[in-house]
C-alpha positions in Angstrom: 32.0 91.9 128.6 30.7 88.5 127.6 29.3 86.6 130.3 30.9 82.9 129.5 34.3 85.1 129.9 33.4 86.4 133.0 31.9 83.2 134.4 35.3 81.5 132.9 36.9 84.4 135.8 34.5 83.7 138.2 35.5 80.0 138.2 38.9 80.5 137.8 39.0 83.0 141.3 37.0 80.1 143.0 38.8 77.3 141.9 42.3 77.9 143.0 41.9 78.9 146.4 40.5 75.2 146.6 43.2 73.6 144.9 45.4 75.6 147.0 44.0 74.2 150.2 43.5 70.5 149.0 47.1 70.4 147.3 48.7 69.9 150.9 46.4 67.1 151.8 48.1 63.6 152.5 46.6 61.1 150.0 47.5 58.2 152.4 43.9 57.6 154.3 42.2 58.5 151.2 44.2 56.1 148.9 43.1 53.5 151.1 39.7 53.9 150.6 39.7 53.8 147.2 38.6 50.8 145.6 41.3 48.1 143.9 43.1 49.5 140.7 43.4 52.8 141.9 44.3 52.8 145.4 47.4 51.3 147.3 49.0 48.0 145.6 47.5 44.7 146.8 51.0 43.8 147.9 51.2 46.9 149.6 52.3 45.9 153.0 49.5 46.9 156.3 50.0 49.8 158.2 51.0 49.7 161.4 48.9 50.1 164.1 51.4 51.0 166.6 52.7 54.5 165.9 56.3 55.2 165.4 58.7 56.0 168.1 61.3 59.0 167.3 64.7 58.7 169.5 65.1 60.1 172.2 67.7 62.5 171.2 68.3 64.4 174.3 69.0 61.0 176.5 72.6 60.5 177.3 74.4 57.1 176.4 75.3 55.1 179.5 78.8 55.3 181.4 81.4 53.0 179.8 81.8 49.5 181.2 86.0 50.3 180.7 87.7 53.5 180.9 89.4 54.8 177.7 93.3 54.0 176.6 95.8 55.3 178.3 98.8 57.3 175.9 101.2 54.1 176.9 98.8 51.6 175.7 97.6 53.2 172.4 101.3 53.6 171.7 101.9 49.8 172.8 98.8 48.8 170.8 99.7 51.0 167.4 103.3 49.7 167.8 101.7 45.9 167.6 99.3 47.2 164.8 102.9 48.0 162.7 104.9 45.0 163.3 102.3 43.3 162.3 101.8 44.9 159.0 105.2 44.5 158.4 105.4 41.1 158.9 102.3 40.6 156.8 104.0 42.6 154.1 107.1 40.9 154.2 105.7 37.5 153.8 103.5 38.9 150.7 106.8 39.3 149.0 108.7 36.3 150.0 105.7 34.3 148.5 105.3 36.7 145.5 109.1 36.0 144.3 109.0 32.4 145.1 105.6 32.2 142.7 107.5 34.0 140.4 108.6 32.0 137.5 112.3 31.9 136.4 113.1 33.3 132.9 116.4 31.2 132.9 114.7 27.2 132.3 113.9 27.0 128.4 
């Protein structure tokens, strides 16, 4: 075997298993210390120096101030809702036909 084809083998077997270990490396800190051009933007806003805070997803909300509607009052309320919609509709069309020219005046 020709030894540049075995040391080509020999590089390749070493080689990966670096690139391998390295590919799953954050490039955040090391961006940072590169120099101008080729690491972070000038504009690049600062990083924080206090760390972020998940949720706390496991706390409870607090009690409500009010207790929920009652059937009577979301039927009230929904009843309102529909006049209202009505009336709103009605006067859409009572405008619409007096804006409506007349095909009769030549």
């Amino acid at each position: 075997m020709c030894p540049f084809k075995r040391l080509q083998r020999l590089s390749v077997v070493l080689v990966l298993p670096l690139v391998g270990l390295t590919a799953g490396c954050a490039p955040g800190p090391f961006a940072e210390q590169l120099p101008g051009s080729l690491g972070l933007p000038e504009a690049a806003p600062a990083r924080p120096t206090v760390q972020y805070q998940y949720p706390a997803v496991h706390d409870m909300p607090p009690q409500r101030q009010y207790a929920p509607l009652d059937d009577a009052e979301r039927e009230r309320i929904e009843d309102e809702l529909i006049r209202a919609r009505d009336r709103q509709a009605g006067s859409a069309k009572d405008e619409a036909s007096e804006n409506k020219p007349s095909g009769t005046n030549r």
